[in-house]
C-alpha positions in Angstrom: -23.5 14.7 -25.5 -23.4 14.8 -21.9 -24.1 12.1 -19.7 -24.9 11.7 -16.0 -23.8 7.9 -14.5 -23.4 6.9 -10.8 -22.9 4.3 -9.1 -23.9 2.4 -5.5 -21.3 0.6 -3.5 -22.0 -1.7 -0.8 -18.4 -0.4 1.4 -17.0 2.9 1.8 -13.6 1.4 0.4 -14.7 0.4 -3.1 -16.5 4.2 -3.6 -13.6 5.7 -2.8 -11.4 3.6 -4.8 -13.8 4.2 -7.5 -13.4 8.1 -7.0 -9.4 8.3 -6.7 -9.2 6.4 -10.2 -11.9 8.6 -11.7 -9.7 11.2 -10.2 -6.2 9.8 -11.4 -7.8 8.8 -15.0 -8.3 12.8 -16.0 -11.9 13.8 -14.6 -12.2 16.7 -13.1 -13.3 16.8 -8.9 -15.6 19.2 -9.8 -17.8 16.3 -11.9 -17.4 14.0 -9.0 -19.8 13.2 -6.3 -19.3 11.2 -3.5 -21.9 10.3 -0.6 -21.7 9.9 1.7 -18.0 11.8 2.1 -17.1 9.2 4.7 -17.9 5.8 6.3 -19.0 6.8 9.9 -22.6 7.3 11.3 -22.7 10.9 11.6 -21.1 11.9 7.9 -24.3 9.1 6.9 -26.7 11.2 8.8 -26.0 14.5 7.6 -25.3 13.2 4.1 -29.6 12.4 4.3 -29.7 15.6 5.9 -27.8 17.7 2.7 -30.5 19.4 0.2 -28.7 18.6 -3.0 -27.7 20.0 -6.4 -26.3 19.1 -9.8 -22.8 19.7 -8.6 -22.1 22.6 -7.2 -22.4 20.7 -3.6 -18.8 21.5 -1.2 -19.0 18.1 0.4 -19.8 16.0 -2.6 -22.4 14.8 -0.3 -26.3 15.1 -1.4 -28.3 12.2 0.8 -32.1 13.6 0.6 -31.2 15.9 -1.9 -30.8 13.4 -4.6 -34.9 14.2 -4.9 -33.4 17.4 -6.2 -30.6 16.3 -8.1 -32.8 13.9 -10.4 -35.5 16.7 -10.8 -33.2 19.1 -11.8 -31.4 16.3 -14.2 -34.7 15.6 -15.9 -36.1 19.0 -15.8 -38.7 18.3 -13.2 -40.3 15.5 -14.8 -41.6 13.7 -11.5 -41.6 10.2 -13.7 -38.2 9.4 -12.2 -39.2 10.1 -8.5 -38.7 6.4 -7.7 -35.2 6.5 -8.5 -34.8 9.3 -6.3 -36.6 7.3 -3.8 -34.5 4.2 -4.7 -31.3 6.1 -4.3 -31.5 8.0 -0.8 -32.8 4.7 0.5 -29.6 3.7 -0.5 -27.9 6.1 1.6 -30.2 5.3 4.4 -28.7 2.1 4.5 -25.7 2.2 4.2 -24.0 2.4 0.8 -22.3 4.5 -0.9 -23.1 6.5 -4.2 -20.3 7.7 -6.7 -21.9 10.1 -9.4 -20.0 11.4 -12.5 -20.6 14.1 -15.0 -19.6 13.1 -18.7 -18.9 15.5 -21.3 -18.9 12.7 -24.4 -19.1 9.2 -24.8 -15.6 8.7 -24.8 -16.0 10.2 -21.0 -18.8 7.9 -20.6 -17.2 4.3 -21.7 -14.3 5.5 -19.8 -15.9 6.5 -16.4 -18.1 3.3 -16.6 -14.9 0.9 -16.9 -13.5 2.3 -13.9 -16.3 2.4 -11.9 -16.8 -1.3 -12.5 -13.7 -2.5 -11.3 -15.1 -1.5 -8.3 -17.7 -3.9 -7.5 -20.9 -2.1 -8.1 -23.7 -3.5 -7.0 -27.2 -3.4 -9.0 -29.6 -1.0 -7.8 -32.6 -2.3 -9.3 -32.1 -5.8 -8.3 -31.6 -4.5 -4.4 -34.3 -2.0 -4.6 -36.5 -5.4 -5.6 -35.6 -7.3 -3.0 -36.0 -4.5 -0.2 -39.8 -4.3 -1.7 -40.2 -8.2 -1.4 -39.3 -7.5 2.7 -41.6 -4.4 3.0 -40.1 -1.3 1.5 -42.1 0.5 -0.5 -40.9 4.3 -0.6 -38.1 6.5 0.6 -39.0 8.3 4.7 -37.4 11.5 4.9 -38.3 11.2 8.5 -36.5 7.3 9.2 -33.3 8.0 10.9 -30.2 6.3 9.0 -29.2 2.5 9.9 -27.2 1.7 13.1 -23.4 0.2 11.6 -25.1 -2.8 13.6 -28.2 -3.4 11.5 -26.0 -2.3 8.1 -23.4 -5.1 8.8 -26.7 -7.2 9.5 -28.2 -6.1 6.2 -24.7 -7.0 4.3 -24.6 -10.4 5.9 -28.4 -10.7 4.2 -27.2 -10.0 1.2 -24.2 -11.6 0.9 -25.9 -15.0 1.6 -28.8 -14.4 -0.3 -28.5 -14.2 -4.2 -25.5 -12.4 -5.5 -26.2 -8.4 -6.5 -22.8 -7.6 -7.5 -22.2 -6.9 -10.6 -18.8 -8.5 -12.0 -16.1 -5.9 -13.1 -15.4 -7.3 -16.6 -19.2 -8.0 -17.7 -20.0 -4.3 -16.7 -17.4 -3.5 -19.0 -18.1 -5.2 -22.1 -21.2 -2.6 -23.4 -23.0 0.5 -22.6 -25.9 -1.8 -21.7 -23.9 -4.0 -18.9 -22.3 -1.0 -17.9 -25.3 0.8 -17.3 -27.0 -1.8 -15.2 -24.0 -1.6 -13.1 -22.7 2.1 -13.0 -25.5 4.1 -14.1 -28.6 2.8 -13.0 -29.6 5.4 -11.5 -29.0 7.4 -15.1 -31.5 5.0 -16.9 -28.9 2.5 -18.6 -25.6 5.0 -18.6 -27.6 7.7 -21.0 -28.7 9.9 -19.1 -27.8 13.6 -20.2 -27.7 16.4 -17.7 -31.0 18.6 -17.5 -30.1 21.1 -19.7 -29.9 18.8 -22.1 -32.8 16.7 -22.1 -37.0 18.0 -22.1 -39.4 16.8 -20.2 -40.9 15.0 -23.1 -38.1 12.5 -23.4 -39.0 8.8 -23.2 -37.8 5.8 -22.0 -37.9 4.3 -25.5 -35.8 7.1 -26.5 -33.3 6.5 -23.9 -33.3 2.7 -24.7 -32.9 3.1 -28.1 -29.8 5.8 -27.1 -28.6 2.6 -24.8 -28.4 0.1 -28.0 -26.8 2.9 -30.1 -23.8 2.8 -27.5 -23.8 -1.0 -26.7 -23.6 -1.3 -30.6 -20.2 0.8 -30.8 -18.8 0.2 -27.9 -19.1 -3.5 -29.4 -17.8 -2.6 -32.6 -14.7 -1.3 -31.0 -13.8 -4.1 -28.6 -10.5 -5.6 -30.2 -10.3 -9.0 -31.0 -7.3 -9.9 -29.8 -5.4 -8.6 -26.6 -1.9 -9.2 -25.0 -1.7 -8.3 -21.1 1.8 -8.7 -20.3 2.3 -10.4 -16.7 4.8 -8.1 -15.2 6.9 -10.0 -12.4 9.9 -8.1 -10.4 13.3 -9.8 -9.8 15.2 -9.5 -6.6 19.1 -8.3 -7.1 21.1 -8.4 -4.0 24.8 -6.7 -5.0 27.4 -5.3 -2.1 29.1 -2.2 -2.1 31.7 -1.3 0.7 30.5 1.4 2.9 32.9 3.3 6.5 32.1 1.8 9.0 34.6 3.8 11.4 37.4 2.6 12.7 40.5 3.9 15.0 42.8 7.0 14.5 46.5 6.3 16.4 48.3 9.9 17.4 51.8 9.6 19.3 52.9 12.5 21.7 56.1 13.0 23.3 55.8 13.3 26.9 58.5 15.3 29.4 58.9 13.2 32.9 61.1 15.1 35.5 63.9 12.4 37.4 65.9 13.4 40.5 69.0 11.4 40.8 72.6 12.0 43.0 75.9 11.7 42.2 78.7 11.8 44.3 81.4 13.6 42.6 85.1 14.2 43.5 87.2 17.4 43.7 90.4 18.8 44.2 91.8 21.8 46.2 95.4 23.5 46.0 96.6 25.3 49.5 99.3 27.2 49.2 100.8 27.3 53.3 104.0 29.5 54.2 105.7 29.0 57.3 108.7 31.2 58.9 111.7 29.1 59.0 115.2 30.1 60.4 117.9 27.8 60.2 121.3 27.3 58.1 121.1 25.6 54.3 122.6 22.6 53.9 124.4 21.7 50.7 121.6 20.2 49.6 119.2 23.3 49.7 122.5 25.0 48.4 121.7 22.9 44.8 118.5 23.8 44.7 119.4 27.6 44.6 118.7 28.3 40.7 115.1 29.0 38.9 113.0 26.7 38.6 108.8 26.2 38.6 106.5 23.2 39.2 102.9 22.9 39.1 100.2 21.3 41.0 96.7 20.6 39.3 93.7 20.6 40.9 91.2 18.3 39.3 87.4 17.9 39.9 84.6 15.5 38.6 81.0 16.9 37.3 77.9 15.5 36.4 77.4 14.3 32.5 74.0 13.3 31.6 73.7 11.2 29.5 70.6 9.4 27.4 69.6 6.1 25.9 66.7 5.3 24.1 64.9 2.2 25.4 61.5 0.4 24.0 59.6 -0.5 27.0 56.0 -1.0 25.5 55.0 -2.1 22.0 51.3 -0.6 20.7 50.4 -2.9 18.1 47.2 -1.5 15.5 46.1 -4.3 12.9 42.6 -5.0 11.6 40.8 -8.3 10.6 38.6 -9.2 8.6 35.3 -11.7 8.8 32.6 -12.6 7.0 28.8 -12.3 7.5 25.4 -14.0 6.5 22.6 -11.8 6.3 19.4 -13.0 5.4 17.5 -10.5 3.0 13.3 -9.9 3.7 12.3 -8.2 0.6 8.8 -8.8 -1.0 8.8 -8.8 -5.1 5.3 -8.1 -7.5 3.9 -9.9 -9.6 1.1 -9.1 -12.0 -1.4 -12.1 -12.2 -4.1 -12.7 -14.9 -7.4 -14.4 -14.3 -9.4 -15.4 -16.6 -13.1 -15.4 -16.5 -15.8 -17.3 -19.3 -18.2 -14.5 -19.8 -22.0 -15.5 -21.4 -23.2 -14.4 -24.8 -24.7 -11.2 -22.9 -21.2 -9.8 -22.0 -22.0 -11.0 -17.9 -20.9 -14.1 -16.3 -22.6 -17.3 -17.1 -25.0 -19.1 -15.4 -22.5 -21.6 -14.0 -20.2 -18.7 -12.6 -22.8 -16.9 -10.8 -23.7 -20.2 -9.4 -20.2 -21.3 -8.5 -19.7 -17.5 -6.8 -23.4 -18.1 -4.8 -21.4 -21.6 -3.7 -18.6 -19.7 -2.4 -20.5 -17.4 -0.6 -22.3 -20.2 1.3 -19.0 -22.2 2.2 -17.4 -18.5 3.1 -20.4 -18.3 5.9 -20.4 -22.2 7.0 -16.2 -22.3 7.3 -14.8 -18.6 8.2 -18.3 -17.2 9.1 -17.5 -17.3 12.7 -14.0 -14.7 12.2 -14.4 -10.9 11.3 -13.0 -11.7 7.7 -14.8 -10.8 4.6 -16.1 -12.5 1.8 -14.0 -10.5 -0.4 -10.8 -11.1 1.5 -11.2 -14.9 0.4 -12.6 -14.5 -3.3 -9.6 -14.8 -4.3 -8.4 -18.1 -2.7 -12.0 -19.6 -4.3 -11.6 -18.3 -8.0 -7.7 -19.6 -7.5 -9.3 -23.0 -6.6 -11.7 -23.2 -9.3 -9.2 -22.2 -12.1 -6.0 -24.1 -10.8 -7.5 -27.9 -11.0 -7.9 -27.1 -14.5 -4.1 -26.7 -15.2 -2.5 -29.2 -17.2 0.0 -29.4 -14.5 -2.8 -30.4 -12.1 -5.5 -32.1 -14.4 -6.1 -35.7 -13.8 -4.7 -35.5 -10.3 -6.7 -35.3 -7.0 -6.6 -32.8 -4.6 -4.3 -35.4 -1.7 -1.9 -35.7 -5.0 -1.9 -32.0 -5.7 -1.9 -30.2 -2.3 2.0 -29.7 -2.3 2.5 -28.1 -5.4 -1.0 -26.2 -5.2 0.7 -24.5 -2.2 4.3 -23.5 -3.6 2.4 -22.2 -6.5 -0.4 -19.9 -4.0 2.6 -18.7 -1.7 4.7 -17.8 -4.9 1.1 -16.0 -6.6 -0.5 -14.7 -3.2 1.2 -15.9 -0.2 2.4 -12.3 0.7 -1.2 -11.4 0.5 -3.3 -14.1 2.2 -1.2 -17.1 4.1 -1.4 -20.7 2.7 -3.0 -21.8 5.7 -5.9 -19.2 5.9 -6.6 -19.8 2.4 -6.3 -23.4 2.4 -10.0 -24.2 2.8 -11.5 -21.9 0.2 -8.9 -23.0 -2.4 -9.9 -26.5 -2.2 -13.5 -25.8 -2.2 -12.4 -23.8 -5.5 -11.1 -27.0 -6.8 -13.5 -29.8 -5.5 -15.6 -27.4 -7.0 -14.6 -27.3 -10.6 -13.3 -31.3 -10.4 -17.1 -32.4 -9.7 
């Protein structure tokens, strides 16, 4: 059977969030609806400007049109005109609707669990409280709220009693979850309008509700194990080039000019005409005989000898390093809330979370934070005084070990000393 749910968020964020997982859990875009399709003033006004449809809209935008998209879902039957009404007024001020087409129940459960972790808020419970300050009916012609006077109308609300929904209780049954995610489908059953007649009644739709809270009971295990996932940071070394030097050696011609004085030799042969009478002695020398003179000469011989004149010296050394290592690990954390025989938060937690809201505004009301960026410094509080490591001890005796434990959980998140305050109002809290 098909259903219809949607759901109204107070910030643009937690819609889309609530879209993307609907997205990333299987459903198809084309059973999606988002409106308005962003968070600035003009995508608001046009939104209230968009006749709608069942589904078939481009922008996934339908603002005044959601008139059309409930008569169409309940075949025209004008009964549900105030949710209409309810709905576009919505828009009008601010929030942000997520609607999803269901094929099954299976679809259902499923799209209302993810939708929930989103923080819807409940429609009816806001709708009541705009009546009690003069609402009475949705104004086609009332221009949508300034950013100014819907940051006002946040602030209002988030001082004044709680209209959030918790994640988990929505959860826990087709009836919690329809309160929360499908309000404006009367308790997560309503079927698309060509599925339902005119002549269907609340009590039929109701009794459809219990039907579903009923299995979706049944099915809820009794026992579950979440694992709490934490990563481990492993620093190694590896040896990586750096660079370094390359040597090459050339030989390299130089001309030298030197002089040498060398000496030679020369023969001259002279004949002179002589005429005179031999003696006896030139007599004796009258046989053959020869004789030689040498001429001699010195040259040039070149000669070379290898000298080292420079020494080039290449050696490396080596030197060690501290590096400090920035590197941020995860960590899967798991709170635990007490839920009330109803499958929603007891009386106690709602009270305690109306508390926090109240310190939030007295202590950081005065910065541009967000209640929701401190939420979960509070619930850390609240739920840390009652560990046995803690119990018995005062805050002044705890403090130390209270912070090593927040920076090793959520420091990376929120700083010890921003979240100081609202942790140990979480804890006074829970030690009174």
């Amino acid at each position: 059977m098909a259903n219809t749910l949607v759901g109204v968020y107070d910030r643009f964020s937690q819609a889309q969030g609530a879209y993307d997982e609907l997205i990333s859990s299987g459903f198809d875009r084309s059973d999606l609806q988002l409106s308005p399709s962003d968070e600035s003033s003009d995508a608001r006004q046009v939104a209230l400007n968009t006749a709608g449809t069942t589904g078939e809209s481009t922008d996934q935008s339908f603002g005044s049109g959601i008139r059309n998209f409930f008569h169409n879902l309940f075949s025209g039957n004008d009964e549900y005109r105030e949710h209409a009404d309810v709905y576009a007024e919505a828009v009008r001020r601010g929030n942000y609707l997520v609607t999803v087409h269901a094929d099954n129940d299976e679809e259902r459960l499923q799209a209302t669990q993810v939708m929930n972790r989103f923080q819807p808020i409940d429609i009816d419970e806001r709708a009541t409280q705009w009546k009690s300050r003069g609402w009475s009916t949705y104004d086609e012609a009332a221009p949508a709220m300034s950013d100014s006077e819907i940051e006002e109308e946040r602030r209002y609300y988030s001082t004044g009693p709680s209209t959030t929904i918790p994640a988990g209780a929505g959860a826990m049954g087709s009836a919690a979850a329809g309160r929360s995610a499908s309000d404006a489908t009367i308790a997560s059953d309503t079927f698309r309008s060509d599925k339902v007649s005119p002549e269907t009644s609340r009590a039929d739709i109701a009794a459809s509700t219990e039907r579903s809270r009923k299995t979706t009971a049944s099915t809820t295990p009794e026992n579950a194990t979440i694992p709490v996932i934490q990563e481990e940071l492993q620093i190694g070394k590896r040896e990586v080039d750096r660079g370094g030097v390359r040597v090459y050696q050339h030989i390299r011609e130089t001309p030298v000019d030197e002089s040498v004085r060398l000496h030679e030799e020369h023969v001259h042969v002279e004949r002179h005409p002589v005429d005179r009478p031999a003696s006896s002695a030139d007599l004796s020398g009258l046989k053959e005989t020869s004789f030689e003179i040498r001429e001699t000469a010195e040259e040039a011989v070149v000669g070379k000898t290898a000298r080292i004149v420079e020494e080039v010296v290449v050696s490396k050394d080596a030197s060690e390093r501290t590096q400090e290592i920035h590197e941020k690990v995860r960590r899967t954390d798991v709170e635990v809330e007490q839920l009330g025989a109803s499958g929603r938060e007891t009386t106690s937690a709602l009270a305690s979370d109306e508390d926090f809201r109240r310190h939030f505004q007295t202590a950081y009301g005065t910065t541009s934070d967000r209640f929701e960026d401190y939420e979960p410094a509070y619930r850390y509080g609240s739920t840390v005084a009652a560990d046995e490591r803690f119990r018995g001890h005062n805050w002044d005796e705890s403090e130390e070990d209270v912070h090593a434990d927040w920076e090793s959980r959520h420091g990376s998140a929120t700083p010890w000393e921003k979240a100081k305050n609202a942790v140990r109002y979480g804890w006074e809290k829970a030690t009174r």
